[in-house]
C-alpha positions, 0 to 999 in steps of 0.5 A: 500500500505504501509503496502504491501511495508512494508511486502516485504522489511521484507520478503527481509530481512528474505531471506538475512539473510537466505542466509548469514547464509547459506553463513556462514556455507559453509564458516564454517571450518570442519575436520574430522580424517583420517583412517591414524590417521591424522586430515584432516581440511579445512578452508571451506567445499570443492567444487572441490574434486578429488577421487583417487579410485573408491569406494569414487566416487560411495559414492559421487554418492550416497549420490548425490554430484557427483556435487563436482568431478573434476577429476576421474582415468583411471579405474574409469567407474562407474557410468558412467556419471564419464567419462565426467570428465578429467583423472588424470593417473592411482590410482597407478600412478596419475598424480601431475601435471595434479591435480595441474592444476585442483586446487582442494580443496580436494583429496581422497586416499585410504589408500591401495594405498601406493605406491602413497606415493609420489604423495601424498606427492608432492600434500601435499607440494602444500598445497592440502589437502589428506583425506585417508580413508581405509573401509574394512567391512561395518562400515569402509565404512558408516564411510568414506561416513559421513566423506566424507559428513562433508567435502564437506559441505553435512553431512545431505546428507551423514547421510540420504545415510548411514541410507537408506544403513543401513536399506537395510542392516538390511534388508539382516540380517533378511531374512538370521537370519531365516535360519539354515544353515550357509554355508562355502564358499570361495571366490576366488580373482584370478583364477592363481596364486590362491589367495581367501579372507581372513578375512580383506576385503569386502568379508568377511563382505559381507559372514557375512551379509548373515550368512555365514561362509569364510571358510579361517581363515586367517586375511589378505584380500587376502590370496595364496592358494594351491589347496592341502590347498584348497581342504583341506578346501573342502567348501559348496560353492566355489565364483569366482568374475570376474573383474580386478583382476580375469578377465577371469577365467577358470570355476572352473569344467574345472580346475585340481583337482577342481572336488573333491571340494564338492561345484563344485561336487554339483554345488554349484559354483557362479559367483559375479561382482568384482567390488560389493563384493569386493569393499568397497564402497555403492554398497556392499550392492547390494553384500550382496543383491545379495548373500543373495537371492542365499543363504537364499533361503533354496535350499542349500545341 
């Protein structure tokens, strides 16, 4: 009886030190630098997190600390388990003193997001702590997932969630590295007036996954487009993604002068989901997926 007496209050004591050892670490303070160049510290890891763009929400998601969300935006309806939580105003525009009220320990911006300077800045003078984070190609967006996962306290979480990516990744990479065509496409952004993707932005990380080449050289995420220039650049493969920024576009065949396009002649015309390809979050990798088996298939002119 003794020696049962004896082994409980010993297993007692072991599950105590577990716990205060695991009460030390969430209580441990953590940093990480921004994409802005700033270093973000906490005092603790964060447990009340507000995400002014929906890319950060589907990271959180996928890494399964959806648990840590206190607020979304207007337009955040992805995944759609986010609409059970509170608005805070639009991305552009949220609101401070509904924020306020919320008491998070944490907000995530996005550093395109510049016209929220002084929302931010008003959160920053209430003592909230902004972590900015500006992902454009894959890299930039497994980088902010594991920064995102140190600051809420579930770094292992977020390294498992970026490694699962990164082989699916791979993955694309192989079955596309087999191919010898390596078509040129262009991406459209919006139909009117037309804009297409340059080369800064999810698109042309996604195009280059699956061994394809963006036809507009340009550096800037978003470039306007001509049809003259366009029909100059004539690619093998002409991409309309459809969302907020393009929502009903006019099928490219139906447009003036579009027939003399090589892509639209031969049909060669995709419809893709704004929110994957052109979105820098966990989901482009579905993107390249998706863009992979219409392109890696060999059925290419």
């Amino acid at each position: 009886m003794a020696d049962q007496v004896r082994r409980r209050l010993w297993l007692y004591f072991l599950v105590a030190i577990l716990w205060a050892v695991r009460g030390a670490c969430d209580a441990a303070p953590v940093q990480v630098v921004d994409d802005a160049g700033r270093t973000v510290r906490l005092e603790a890891p964060a447990h009340r997190v507000i995400v002014l763009y929906g890319a950060f929400t589907e990271m959180l998601y996928a890494m399964e600390a959806q648990d840590v969300l206190a607020a979304r935006t207007q337009a955040d309806t992805f995944p759609p388990d986010i609409l059970r939580l509170p608005s805070v105003g639009t991305h552009m525009r949220p609101n401070v003193e509904m924020i306020l009220g919320l008491k998070p320990d944490l907000v995530v911006q996005s550093a395109s997001r510049r016209s929220a300077i002084p929302e931010s800045a008003r959160l920053e003078e209430a003592g909230i702590p902004i972590v900015i984070l500006g992902p454009k190609d894959f890299e930039g967006v497994f980088s902010a997932m594991e920064r995102l996962g140190l600051l809420i306290g579930r770094e292992e979480q977020a390294r498992r969630t970026v490694d699962a990516l990164r082989r699916r990744l791979e993955a694309v990479r192989s079955a596309c590295r087999g191919t010898s065509q390596h078509p040129r496409l262009v991406f459209e952004i919006r139909a009117d007036p037309l804009a297409v993707a340059g080369r800064g932005g999810m698109p042309q990380a996604v195009m280059e996954a699956v061994g394809a080449i963006n036809a507009v050289s340009f550096p800037d995420p978003i470039v306007q487009m001509s049809v003259e220039n366009l029909l100059v650049l004539d690619p093998d493969v002409y991409i309309v993604q459809k969302g907020p920024m393009n929502p009903n576009p006019e099928p490219p065949h139906n447009r003036a002068h579009f027939d003399r396009l090589r892509a639209v002649r031969l049909g060669q015309v995709l419809e893709v989901e704004e929110a994957l390809y052109s979105r820098p979050g966990p989901r482009a990798v579905q993107a390249a997926e998706d863009l992979a088996r219409r392109l890696c298939s060999g059925h290419l002119p």
